[in-house]
PLY file of the C-alpha trace (Angstrom):
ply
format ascii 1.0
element vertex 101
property float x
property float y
property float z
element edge 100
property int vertex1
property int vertex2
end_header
27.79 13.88 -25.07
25.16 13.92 -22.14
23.95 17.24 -23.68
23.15 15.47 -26.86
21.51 12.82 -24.88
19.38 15.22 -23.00
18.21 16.37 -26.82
17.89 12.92 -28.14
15.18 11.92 -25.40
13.81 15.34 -25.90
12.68 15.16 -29.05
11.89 11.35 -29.00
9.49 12.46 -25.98
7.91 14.94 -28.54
7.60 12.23 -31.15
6.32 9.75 -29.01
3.71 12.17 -28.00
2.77 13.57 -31.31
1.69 10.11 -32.16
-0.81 10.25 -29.25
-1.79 13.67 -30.93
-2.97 11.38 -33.76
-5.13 9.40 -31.53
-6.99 12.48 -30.33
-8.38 13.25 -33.66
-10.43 9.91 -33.77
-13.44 8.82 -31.85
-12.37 5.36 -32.96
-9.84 5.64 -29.95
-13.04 5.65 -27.76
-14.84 2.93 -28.15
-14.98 0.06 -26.05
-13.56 1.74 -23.28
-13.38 4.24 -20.11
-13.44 7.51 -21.23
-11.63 10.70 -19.28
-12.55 14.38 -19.82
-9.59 16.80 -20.36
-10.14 20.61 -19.88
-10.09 22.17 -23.22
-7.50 25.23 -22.53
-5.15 22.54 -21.33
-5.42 20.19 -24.09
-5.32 23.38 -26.81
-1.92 24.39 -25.31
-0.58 20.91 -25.23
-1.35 20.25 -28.93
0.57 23.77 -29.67
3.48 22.87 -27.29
3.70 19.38 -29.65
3.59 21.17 -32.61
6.17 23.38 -31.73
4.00 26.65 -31.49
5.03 26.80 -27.44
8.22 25.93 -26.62
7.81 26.01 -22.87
6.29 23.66 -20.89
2.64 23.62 -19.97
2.24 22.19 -16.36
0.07 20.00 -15.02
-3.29 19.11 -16.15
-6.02 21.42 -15.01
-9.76 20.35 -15.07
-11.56 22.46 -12.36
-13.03 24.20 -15.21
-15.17 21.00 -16.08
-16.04 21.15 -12.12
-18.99 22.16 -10.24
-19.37 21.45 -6.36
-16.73 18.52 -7.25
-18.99 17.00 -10.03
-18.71 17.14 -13.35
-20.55 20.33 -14.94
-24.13 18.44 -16.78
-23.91 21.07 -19.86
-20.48 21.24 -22.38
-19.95 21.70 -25.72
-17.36 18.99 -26.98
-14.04 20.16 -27.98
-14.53 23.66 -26.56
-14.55 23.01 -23.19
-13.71 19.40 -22.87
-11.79 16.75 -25.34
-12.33 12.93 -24.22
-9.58 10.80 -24.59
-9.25 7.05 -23.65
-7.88 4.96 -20.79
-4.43 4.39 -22.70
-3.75 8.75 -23.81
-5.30 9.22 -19.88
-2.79 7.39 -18.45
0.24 8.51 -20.31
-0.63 12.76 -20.23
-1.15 11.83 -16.22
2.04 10.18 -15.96
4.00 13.27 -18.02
2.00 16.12 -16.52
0.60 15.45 -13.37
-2.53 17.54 -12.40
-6.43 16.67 -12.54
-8.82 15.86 -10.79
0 1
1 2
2 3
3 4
4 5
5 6
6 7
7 8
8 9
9 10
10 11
11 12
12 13
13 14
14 15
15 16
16 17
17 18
18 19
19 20
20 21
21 22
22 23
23 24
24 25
25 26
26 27
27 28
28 29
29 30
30 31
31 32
32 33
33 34
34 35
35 36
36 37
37 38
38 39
39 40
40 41
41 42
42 43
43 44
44 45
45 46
46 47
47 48
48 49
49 50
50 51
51 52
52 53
53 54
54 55
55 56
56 57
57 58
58 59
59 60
60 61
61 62
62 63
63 64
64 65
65 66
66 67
67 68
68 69
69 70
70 71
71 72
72 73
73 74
74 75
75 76
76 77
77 78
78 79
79 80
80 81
81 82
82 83
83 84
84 85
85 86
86 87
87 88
88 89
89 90
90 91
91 92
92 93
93 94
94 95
95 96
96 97
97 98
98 99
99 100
């Protein structure tokens, strides 16, 4: 039984997450509030692991690409090297993966 549980919570993690995946396709999700840069590698390989196109896990978040001399790089192109996601998808891919700055 507690290896069916294990799958259960699995795959409602995956769920639950997949419906953040929704949010990141809107900019409506970004309005009216703080706004967080994630590395675009990282995020690419997160939306594959929810799909189901990775099956292993894909660490903690990694933005020192975005970094230069600790400050954010002046010059990206959106959703090649960066994705922005709000305070609410920040706080929950933080709390699951760890990682930053």
């Amino acid at each position: 039984m507690r290896f069916l549980d294990t799958i259960f919570s699995y795959v409602f993690r995956r769920v639950k997450e997949e419906e953040l995946l929704d949010e990141f396709q809107s900019d409506q999700t970004l309005k009216n509030t703080e706004i967080y840069y994630v590395e675009g590698d990282w995020l690419r390989n997160y939306i594959q692991y929810l799909k189901g196109e990775k099956y292993r896990s894909i660490g903690p978040i990694t933005n020192y690409k975005l970094l230069k001399n600790g400050r954010l790089k002046s010059i990206m192109k959106k959703t090649d090297q960066y994705y922005l996601l709000n305070i609410k998808q920040w706080l929950l891919i933080i709390k699951l993966y760890d990682g930053g700055p």
